[in-house]
C-alpha positions as semicolon CSV with decimal commas, in nm:
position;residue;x (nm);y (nm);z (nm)
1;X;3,894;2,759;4,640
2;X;4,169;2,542;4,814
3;X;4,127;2,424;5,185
4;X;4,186;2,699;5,422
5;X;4,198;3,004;5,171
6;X;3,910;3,174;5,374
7;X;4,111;3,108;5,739
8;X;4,399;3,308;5,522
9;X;4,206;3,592;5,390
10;X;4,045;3,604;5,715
11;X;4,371;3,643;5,880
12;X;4,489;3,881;5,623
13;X;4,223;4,139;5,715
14;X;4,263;4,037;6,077
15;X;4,650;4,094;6,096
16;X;4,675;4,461;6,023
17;X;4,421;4,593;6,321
18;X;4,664;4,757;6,581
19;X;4,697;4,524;6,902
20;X;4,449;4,582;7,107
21;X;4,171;4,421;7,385
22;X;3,916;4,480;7,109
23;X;4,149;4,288;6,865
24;X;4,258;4,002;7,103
25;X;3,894;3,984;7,150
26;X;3,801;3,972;6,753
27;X;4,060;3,720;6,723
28;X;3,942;3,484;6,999
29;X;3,592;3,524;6,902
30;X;3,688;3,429;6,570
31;X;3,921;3,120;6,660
32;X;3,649;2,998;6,901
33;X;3,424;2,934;6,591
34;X;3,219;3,255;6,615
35;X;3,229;3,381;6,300
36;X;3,178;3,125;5,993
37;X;3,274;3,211;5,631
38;X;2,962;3,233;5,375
39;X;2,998;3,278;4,978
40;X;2,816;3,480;4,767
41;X;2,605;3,265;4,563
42;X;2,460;3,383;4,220
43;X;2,135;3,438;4,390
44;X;2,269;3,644;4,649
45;X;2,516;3,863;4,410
46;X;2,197;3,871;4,230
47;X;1,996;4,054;4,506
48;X;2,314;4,243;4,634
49;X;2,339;4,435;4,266
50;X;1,935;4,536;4,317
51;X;1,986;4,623;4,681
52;X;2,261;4,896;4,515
53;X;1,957;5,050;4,293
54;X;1,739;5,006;4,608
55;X;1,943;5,331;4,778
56;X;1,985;5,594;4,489
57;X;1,972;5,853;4,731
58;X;2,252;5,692;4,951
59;X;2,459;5,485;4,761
60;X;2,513;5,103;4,846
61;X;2,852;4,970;4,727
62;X;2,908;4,596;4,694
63;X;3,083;4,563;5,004
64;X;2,772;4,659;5,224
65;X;2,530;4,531;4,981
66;X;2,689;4,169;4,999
67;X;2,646;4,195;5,360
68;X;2,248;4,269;5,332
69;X;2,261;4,030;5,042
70;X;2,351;3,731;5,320
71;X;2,144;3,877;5,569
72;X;1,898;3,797;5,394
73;X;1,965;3,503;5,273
74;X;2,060;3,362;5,583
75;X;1,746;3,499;5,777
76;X;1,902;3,712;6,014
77;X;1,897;4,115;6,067
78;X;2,195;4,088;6,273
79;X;2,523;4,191;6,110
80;X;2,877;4,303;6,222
81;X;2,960;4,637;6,074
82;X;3,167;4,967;6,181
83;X;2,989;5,147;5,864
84;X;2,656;5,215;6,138
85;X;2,603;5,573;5,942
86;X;2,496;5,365;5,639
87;X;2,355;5,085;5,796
88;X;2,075;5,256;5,963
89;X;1,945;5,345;5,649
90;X;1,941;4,981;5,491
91;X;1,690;4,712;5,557
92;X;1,676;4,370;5,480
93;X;1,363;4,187;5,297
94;X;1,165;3,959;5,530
95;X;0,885;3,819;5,304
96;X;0,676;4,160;5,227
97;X;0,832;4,355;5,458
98;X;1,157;4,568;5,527
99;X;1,314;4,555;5,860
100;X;1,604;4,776;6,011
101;X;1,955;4,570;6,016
102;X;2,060;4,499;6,355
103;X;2,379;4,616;6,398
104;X;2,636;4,434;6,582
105;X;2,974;4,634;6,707
């Protein structure tokens, strides 16, 4: 991927939220360094397509199971998400156990 692609797709997703104080504050929490780009590795897409078989009963598409896929693998419960209706059904894998995602929004 070529140097600053991920500050560009970030802004791409950014740029269309109506102006705001919740989107000036997005945007400086971003800028500030809050928010760090991660990519999917093959263990991780790995885990994301199982969490999607994990939820027959309330389907998991990639989108949110990427998310739990990096919460995981990056040892954290905590993720930023306006989808809370399906979120409080997922958990994230902490050795043995399951634990609610913490959701941030």
């Amino acid at each position: 991927m070529r140097p600053g692609a991920q500050k560009r797709f970030l802004r791409e997703i950014v740029g269309p939220i109506p102006a705001s104080r919740g989107s000036d504050q997005l945007r400086a929490f971003v800028e500030s360094g809050g928010l760090a780009v991660w990519l999917l590795h093959r263990t991780a897409l790995t885990r994301a397509f199982e969490l999607m078989e994990v939820y027959p009963d309330h389907p998991m598409d990639l989108a949110d199971a990427s998310l739990a896929a990096a919460a995981e693998a990056l040892g954290t419960r905590r993720v930023f998400t306006l989808n809370r209706r399906d979120f409080e059904t997922y958990r994230v894998r902490r050795g043995h156990r399951h634990k609610p995602i913490q959701i941030v929004s």
